[in-house]
PAVO-71127 format. One record per residue: x, y, z of N, C-alpha, C, O, CB in turn; residue in one letter. Coordinates in steps of 0.2 Angstrom, whole numbers. Glycine has a CB too. Example, Ala and Ser with C-alpha at 12.3 -4.5 7.8 and 13.67 -1.06 7.14 Angstrom:
2
66  -28  39  62  -22  39  66  -16  39  71  -17  42  57  -22  45  A
64  -11  35  68  -5  36  64  0  39  67  6  40  70  -3  29  S
END
This chain:
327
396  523  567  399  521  561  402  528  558  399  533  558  394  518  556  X
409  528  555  412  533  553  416  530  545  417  524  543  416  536  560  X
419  536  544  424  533  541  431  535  540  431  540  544  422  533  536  X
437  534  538  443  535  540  446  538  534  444  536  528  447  528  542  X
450  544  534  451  548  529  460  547  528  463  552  531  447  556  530  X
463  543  525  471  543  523  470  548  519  465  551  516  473  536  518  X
476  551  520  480  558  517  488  557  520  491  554  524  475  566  519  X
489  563  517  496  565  517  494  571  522  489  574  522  501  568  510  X
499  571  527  497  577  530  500  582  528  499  587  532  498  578  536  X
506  584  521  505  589  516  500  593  515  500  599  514  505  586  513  X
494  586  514  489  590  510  483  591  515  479  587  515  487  585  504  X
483  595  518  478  597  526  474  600  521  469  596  521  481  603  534  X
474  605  516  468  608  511  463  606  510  458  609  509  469  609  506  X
466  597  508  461  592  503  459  591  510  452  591  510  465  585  498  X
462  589  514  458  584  521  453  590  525  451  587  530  464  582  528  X
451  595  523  449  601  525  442  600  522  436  600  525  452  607  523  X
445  600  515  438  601  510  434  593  511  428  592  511  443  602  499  X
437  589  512  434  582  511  430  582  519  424  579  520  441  575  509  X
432  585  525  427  582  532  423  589  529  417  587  528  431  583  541  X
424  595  528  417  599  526  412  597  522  406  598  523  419  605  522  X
415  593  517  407  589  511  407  584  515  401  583  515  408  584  501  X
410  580  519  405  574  525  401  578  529  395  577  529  409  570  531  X
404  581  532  399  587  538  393  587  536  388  586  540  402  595  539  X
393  590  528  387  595  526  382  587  524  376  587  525  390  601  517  X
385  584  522  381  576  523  380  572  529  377  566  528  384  573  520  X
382  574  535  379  572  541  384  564  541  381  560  545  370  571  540  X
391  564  537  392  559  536  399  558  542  404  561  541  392  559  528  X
399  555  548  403  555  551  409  552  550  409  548  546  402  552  556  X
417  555  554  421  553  551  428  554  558  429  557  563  421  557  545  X
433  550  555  437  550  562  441  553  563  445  552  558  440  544  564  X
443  558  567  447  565  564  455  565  568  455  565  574  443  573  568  X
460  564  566  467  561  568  471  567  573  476  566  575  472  560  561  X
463  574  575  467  577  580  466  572  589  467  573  595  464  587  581  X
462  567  587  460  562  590  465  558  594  464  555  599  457  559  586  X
471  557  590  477  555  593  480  559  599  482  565  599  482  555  588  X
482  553  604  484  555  611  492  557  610  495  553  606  482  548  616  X
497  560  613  505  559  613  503  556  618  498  555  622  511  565  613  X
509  553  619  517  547  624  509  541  623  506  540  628  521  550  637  X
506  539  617  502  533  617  504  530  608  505  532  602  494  537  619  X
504  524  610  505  520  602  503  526  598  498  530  599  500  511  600  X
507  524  592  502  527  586  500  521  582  495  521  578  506  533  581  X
503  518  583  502  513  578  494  507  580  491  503  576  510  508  577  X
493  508  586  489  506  592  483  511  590  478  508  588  493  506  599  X
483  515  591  479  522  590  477  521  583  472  525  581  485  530  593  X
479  518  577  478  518  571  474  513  568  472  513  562  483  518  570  X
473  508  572  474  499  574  468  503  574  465  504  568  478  493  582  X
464  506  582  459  505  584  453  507  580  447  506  579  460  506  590  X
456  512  577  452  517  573  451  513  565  445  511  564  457  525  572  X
457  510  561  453  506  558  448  502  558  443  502  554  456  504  558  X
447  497  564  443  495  567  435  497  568  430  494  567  445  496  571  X
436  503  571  431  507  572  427  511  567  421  514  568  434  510  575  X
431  511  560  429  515  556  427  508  550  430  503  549  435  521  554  X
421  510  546  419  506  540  420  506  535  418  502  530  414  504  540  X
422  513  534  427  511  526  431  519  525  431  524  528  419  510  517  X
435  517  520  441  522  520  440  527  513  438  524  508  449  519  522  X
443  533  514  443  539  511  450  539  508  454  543  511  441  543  517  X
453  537  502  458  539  502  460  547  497  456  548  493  462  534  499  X
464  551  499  465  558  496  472  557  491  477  560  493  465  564  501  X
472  555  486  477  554  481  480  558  479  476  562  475  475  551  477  X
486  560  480  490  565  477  495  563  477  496  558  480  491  569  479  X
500  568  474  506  564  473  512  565  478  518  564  478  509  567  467  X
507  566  483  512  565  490  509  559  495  511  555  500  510  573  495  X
503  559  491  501  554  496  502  546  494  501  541  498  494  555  499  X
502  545  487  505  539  483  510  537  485  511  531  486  506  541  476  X
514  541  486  520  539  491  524  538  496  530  538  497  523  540  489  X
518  539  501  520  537  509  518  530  511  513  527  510  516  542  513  X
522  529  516  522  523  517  517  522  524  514  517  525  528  521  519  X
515  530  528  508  527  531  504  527  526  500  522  527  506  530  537  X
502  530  522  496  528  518  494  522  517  489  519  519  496  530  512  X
501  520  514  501  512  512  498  508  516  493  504  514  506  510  513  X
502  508  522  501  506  528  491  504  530  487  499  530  505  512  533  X
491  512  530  483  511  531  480  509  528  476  505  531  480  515  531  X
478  510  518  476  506  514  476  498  515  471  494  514  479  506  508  X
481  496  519  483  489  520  479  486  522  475  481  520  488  489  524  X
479  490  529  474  487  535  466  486  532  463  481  533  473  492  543  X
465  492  527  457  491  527  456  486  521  451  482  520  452  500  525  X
461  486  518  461  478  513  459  473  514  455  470  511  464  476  511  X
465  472  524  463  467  526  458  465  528  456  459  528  465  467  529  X
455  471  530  448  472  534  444  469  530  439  466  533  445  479  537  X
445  469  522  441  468  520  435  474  520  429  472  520  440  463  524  X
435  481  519  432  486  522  433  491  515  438  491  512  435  488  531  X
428  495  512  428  498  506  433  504  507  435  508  512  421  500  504  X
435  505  500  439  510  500  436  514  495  433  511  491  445  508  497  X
436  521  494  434  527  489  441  530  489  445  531  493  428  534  492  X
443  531  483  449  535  480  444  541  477  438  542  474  455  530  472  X
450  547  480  448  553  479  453  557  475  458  560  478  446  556  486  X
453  557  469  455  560  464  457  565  467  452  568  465  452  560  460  X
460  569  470  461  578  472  467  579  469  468  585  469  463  581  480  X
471  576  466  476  578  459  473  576  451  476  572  447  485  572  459  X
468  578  450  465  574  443  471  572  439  470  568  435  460  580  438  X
476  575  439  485  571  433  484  567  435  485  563  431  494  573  431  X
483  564  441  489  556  444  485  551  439  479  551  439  490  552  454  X
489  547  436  485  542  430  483  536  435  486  537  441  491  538  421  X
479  532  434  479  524  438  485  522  437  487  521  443  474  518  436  X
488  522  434  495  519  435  499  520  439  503  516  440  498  521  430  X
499  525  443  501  527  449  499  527  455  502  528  460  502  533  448  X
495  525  455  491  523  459  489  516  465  487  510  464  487  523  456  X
491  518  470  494  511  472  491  505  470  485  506  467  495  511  480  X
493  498  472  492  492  469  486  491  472  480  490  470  497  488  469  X
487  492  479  480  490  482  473  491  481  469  487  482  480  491  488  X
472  499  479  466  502  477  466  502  470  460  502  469  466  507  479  X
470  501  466  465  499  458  461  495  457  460  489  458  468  497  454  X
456  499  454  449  494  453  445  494  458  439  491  459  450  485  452  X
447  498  463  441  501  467  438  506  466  442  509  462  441  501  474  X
433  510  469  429  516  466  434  521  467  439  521  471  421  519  469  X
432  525  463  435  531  463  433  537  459  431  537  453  440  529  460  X
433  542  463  430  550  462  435  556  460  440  557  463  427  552  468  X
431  560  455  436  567  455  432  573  458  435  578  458  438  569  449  X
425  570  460  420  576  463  420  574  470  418  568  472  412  577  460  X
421  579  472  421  578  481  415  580  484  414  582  490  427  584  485  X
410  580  480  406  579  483  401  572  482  395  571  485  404  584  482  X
404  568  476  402  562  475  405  557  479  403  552  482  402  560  468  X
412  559  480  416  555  486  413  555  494  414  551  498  422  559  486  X
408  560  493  405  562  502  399  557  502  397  553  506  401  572  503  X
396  559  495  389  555  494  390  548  496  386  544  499  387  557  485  X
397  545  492  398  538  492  397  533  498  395  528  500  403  537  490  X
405  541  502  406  537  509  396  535  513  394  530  516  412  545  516  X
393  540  511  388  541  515  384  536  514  381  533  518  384  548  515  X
384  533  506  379  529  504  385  521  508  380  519  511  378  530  494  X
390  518  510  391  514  511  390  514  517  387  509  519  396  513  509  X
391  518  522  389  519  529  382  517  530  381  513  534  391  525  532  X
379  519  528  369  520  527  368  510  524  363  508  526  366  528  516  X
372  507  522  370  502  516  375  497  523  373  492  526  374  505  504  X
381  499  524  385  494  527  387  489  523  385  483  525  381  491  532  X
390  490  518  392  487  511  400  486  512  404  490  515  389  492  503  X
402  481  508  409  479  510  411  479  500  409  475  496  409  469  516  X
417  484  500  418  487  496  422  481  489  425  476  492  420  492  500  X
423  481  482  426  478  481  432  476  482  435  474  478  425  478  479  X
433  476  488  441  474  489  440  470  494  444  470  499  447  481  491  X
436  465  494  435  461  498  441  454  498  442  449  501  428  460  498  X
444  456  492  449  449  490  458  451  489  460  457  487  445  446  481  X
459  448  489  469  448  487  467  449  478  462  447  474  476  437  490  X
472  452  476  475  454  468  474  446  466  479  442  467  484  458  467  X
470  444  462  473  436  458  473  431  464  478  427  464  482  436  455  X
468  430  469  469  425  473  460  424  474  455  428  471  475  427  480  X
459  419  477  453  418  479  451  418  485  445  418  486  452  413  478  X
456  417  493  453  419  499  452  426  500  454  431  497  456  416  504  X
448  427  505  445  430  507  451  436  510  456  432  511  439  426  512  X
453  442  511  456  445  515  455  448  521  460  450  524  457  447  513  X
447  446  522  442  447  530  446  440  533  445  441  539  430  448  529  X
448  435  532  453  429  533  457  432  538  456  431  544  457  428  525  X
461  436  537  469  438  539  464  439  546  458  439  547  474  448  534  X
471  439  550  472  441  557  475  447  558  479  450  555  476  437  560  X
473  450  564  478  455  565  485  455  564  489  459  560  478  456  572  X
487  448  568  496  445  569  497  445  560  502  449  558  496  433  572  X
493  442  555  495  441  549  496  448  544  501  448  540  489  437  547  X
491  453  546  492  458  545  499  462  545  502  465  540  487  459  548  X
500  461  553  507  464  556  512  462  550  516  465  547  510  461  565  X
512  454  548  519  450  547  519  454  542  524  457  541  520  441  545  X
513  456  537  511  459  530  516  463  526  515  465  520  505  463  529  X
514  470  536  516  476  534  524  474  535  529  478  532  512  483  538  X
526  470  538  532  469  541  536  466  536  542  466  536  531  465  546  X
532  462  532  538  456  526  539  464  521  544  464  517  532  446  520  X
533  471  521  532  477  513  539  481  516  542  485  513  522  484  512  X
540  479  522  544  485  526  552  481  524  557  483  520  541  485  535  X
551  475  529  561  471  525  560  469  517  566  467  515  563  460  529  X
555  470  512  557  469  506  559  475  503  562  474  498  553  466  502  X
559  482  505  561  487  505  566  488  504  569  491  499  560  490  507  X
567  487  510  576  486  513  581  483  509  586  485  508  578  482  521  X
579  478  506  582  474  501  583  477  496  588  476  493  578  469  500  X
578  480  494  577  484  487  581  490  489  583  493  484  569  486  484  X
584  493  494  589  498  496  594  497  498  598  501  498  587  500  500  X
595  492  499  601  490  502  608  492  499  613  492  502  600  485  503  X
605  493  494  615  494  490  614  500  486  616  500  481  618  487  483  X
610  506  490  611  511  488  615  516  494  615  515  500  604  512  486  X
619  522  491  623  525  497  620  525  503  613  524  503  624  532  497  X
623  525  509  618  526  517  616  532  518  614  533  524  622  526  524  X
615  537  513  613  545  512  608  545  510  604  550  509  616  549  507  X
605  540  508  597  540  502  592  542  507  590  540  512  594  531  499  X
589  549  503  584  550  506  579  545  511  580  539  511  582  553  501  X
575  547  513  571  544  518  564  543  512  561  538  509  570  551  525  X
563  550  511  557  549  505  556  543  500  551  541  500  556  555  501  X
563  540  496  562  537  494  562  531  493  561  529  488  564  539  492  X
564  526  504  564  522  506  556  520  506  554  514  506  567  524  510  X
554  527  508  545  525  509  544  524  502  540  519  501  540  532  513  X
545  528  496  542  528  490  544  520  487  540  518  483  546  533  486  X
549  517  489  550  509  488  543  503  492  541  498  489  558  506  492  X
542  507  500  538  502  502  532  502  499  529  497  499  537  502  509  X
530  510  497  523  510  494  523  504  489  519  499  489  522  517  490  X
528  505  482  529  501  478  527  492  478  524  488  475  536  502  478  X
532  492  485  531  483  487  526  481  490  524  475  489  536  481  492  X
522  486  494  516  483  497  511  480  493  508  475  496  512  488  500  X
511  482  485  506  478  483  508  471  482  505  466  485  502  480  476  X
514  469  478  517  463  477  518  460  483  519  454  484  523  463  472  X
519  464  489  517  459  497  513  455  496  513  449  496  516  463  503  X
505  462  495  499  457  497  498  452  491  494  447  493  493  461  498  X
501  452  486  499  445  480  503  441  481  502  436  478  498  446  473  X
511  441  485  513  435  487  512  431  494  514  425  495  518  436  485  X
509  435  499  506  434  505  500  430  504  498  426  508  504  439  509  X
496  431  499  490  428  496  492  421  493  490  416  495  486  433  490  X
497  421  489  500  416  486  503  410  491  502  403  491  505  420  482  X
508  415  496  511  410  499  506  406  504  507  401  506  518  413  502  X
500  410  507  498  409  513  495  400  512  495  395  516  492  415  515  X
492  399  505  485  393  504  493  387  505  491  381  507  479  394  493  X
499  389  503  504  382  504  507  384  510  510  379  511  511  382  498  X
508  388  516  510  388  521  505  386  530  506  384  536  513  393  519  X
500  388  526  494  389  531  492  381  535  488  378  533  487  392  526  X
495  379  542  495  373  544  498  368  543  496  363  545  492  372  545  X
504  371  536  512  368  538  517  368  538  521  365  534  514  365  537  X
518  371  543  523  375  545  528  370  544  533  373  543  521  377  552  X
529  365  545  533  359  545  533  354  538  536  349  537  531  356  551  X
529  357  536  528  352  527  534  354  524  538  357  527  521  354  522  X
535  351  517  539  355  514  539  359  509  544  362  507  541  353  512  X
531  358  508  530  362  504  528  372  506  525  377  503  523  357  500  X
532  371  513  532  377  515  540  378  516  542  381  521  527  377  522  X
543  375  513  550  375  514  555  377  509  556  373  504  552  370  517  X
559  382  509  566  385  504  570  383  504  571  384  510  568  390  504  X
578  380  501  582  379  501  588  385  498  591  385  493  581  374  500  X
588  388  502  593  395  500  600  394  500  603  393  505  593  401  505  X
603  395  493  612  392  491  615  398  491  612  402  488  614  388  484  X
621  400  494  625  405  495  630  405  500  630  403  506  623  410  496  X
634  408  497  641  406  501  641  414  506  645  415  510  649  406  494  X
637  417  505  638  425  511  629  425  513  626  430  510  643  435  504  X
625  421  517  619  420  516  616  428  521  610  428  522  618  412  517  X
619  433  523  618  438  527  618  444  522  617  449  524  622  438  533  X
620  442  514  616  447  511  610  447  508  608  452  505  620  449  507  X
606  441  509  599  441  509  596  440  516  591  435  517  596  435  503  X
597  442  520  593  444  526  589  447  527  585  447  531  596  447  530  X
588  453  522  579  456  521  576  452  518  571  450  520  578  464  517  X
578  449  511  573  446  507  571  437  510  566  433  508  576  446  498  X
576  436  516  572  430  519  567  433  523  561  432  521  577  424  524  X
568  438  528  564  441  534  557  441  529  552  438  531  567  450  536  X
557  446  523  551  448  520  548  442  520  544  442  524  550  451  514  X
550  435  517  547  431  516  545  425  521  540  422  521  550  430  511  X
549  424  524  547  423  532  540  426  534  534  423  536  552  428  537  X
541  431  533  534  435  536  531  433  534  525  433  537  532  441  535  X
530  428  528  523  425  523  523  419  526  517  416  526  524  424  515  X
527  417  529  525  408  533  529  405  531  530  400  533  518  404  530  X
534  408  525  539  401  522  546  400  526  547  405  528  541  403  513  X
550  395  527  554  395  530  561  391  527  560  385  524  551  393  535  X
567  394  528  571  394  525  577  389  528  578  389  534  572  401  523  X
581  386  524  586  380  527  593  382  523  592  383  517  583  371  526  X
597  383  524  604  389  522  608  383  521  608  379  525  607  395  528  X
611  385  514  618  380  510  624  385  507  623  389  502  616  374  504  X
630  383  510  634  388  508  638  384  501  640  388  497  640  389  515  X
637  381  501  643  377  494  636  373  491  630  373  493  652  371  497  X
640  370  484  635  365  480  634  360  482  628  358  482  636  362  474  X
640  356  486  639  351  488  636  349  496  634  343  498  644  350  486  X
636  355  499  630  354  507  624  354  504  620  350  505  630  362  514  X
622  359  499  616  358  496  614  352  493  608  351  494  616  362  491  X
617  348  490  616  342  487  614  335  492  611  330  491  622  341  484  X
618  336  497  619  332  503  611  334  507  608  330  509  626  334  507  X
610  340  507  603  342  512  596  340  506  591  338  508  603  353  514  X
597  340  499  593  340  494  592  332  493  587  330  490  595  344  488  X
596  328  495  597  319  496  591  317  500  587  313  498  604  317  501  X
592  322  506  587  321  512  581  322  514  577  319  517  589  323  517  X
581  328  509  575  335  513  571  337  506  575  341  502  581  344  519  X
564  336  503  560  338  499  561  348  502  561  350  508  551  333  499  X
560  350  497  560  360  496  554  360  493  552  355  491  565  365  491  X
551  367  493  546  368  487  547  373  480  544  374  475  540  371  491  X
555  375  485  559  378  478  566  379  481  567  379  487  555  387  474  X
572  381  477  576  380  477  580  388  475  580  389  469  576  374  473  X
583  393  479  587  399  478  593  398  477  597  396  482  586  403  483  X
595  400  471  604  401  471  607  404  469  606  405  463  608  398  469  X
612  406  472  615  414  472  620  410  463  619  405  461  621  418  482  X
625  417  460  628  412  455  635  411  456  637  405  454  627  415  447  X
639  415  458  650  417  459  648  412  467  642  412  470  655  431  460  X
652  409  469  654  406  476  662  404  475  666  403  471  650  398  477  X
661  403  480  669  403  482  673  394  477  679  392  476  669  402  493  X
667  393  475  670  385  472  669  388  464  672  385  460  663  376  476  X
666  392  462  666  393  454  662  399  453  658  400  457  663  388  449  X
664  403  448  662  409  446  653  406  443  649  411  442  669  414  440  X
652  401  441  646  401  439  642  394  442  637  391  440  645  402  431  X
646  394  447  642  388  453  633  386  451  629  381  451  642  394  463  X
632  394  451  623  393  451  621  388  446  617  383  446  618  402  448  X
625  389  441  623  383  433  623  377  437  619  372  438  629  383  425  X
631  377  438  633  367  440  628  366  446  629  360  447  645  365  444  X
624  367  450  620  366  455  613  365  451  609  360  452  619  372  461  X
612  369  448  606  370  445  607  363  438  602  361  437  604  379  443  X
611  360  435  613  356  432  614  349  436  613  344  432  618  358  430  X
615  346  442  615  344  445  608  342  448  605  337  448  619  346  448  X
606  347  451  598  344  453  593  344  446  587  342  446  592  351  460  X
595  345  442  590  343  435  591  335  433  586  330  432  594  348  427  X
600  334  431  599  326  432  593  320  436  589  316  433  605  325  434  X
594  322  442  586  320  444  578  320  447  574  317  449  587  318  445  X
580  327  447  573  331  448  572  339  442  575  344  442  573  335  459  X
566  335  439  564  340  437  559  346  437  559  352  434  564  338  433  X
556  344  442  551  347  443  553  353  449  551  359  448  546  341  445  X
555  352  455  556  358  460  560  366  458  565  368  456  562  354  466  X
553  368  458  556  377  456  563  377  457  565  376  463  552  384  460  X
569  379  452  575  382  454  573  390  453  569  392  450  581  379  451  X
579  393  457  579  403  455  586  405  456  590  404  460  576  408  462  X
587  408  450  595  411  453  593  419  454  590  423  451  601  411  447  X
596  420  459  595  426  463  604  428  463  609  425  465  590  425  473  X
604  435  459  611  435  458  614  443  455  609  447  454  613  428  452  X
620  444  454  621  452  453  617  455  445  615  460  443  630  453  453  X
617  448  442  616  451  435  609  450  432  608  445  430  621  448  430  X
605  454  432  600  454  428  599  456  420  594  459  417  596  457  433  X
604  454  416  603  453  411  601  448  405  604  443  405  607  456  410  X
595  451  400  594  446  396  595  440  394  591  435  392  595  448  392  X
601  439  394  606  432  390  607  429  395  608  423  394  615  432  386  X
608  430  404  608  426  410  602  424  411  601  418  412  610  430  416  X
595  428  410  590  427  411  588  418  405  586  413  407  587  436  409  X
589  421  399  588  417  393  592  408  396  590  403  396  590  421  386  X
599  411  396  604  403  400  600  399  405  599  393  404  612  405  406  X
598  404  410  595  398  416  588  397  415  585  394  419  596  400  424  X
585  400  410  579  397  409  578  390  403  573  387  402  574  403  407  X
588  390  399  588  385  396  590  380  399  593  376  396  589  386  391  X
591  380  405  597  375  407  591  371  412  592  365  415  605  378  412  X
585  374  413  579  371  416  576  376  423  571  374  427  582  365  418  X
579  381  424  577  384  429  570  391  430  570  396  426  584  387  431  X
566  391  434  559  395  433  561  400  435  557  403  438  552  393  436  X
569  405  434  566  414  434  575  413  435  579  408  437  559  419  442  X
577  419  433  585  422  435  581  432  436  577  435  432  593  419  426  X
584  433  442  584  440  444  588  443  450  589  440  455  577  442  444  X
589  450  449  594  453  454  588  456  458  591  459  462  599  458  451  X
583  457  458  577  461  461  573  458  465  568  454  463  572  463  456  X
574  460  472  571  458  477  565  457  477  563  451  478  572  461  482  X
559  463  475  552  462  471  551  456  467  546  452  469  551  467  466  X
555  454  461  554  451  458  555  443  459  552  438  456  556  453  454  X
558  443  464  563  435  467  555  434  470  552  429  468  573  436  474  X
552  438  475  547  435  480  543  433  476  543  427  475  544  440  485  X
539  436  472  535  436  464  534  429  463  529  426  463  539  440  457  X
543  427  461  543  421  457  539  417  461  534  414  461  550  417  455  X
546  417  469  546  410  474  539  410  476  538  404  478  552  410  481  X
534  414  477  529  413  480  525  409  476  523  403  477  526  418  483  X
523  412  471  519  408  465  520  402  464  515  397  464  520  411  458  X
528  401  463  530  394  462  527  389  471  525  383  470  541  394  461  X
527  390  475  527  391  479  518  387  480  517  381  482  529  398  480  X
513  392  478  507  389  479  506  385  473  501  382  474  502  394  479  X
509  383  467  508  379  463  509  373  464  506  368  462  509  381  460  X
515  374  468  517  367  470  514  364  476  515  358  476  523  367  472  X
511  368  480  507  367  485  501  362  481  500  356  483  505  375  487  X
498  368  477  492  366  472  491  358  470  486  354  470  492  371  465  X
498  357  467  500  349  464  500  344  467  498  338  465  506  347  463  X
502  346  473  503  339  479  496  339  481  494  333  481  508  339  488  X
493  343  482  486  344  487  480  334  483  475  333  485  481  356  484  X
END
């Protein structure tokens, strides 16, 4: 039994100081000169997870914002497997702090951080993070495969959230988005899973996405994909109307300017109100201002936003509730 120490490799000082207070505690740990070249890393990372029963995070302001960190926190979430935050920037507030580890222990003495690991290894205790943010299953649940879709849906909702920035944008800050998204991955993965989970073919696992150019939400289907949900594409109001005749959704996405009216999103979203009131609508659209926000929440619709984060947020939630109703 060991334990797995996340860091930045920035910070080798902190990762220095922290295997010396294990050592001095007899407390074993898995050391990443352990990695083979011309072999997976990501495989090599897998197994070690695995292998290790709870993780060590070294919080700094380098490592808040990498996306293997992320990554790794991820897996041991999944695992279900405890986490110790190691304060070694005493400034970084919880606030900064990624989503996944808030409200799990956390230390600013590195030698109570040593103490800890050693007391969970000794005890074989499965840390609070045995659960999703606001959900009720289990995250020892997940699969490997599920896991992958996880890191895979934090990774294309990124892209999304980047996408309309110059093609120059730093690298760092791409990863500083996925850090960001991973947590609202894992609470809408949580969310979306309890309505998708063996039906794949229901409807209450199904989206109906309106847009006339529908390859510029290609990351935010992908991400959401990854969660199980699956999407059926309408270019105009009226294919939409005609497929909504036929086919129950469990929510309803619409872009707002199309090629048939500069505010299309309303006349569609007016149109399925007359006689359904109930199926979540969304406008997913350039403008995220106040008075757009306030219109389509008066005209009957459950969210208007330009923010790929925020769009998944809604649709998922809406998503398990609707789930929740039919059940």
């Amino acid at each position: 039994m060991s334990v797995f120490i996340s860091h930045s490799f920035e910070n080798k000082p902190e990762f220095d100081n922290v295997t010396d207070a294990l050592a001095l505690r007899g407390v074993a740990f898995w050391n990443p000169t352990e990695i083979r070249s011309g072999a997976s890393l990501r495989d090599q990372l897998r197994r070690a997870v695995e292998q290790c029963e709870a993780c060590i995070f070294i919080a700094t302001r380098t490592s808040v914002n990498s996306s293997w960190c992320g990554a790794e926190l991820g897996a041991f979430w999944g695992a279900s497997k405890p986490i110790v935050v190691y304060l070694a920037e005493p400034s970084i507030p919880d606030a900064d702090l990624p989503e996944i580890v808030k409200g799990d222990v956390w230390e600013r003495r590195i030698s109570r951080v040593a103490e800890r690991a050693g007391e969970i290894l000794a005890a074989g205790a499965v840390g609070p993070s045995g659960r999703l943010p606001g959900g009720d299953s289990p995250v020892s649940q997940l699969t490997v495969q599920q896991l992958e879709r996880l890191i895979a849906s934090a990774v294309s909702l990124a892209a999304a959230s980047e996408k309309d920035k110059a093609p120059a944008a730093r690298f760092d800050e791409f990863s500083s988005t996925v850090q960001t998204v991973a947590g609202k991955v894992l609470a809408g993965f949580q969310a979306s899973e309890g309505a998708s989970k063996d039906t794949t073919k229901d409807w209450n696992s199904q989206i109906l996405w309106v847009d006339d150019r529908p390859e510029n939400n290609e990351y935010e289907r992908r991400a959401m994909e990854s969660m199980g949900l699956q999407f059926t594409l309408a270019r105009s109001t009226d294919e939409a109307m005609r497929i909504l005749s036929a086919h129950r959704f469990a929510a309803v996405i619409s872009d707002m300017g199309r090629q048939e009216g500069p505010r299309e999103g309303y006349r569609l979203l007016d149109l399925i109100r007359e006689g359904d009131k109930r199926t979540p609508f969304f406008i997913y659209a350039g403008s995220n201002a106040s008075q757009h926000r306030q219109e389509a929440i008066r005209r009957g619709a459950q969210g208007s936003t330009n923010a790929p984060t925020e769009l998944i947020s809604l649709v998922t939630l809406a998503v398990r509730a609707t789930s929740e109703r039919s059940r």
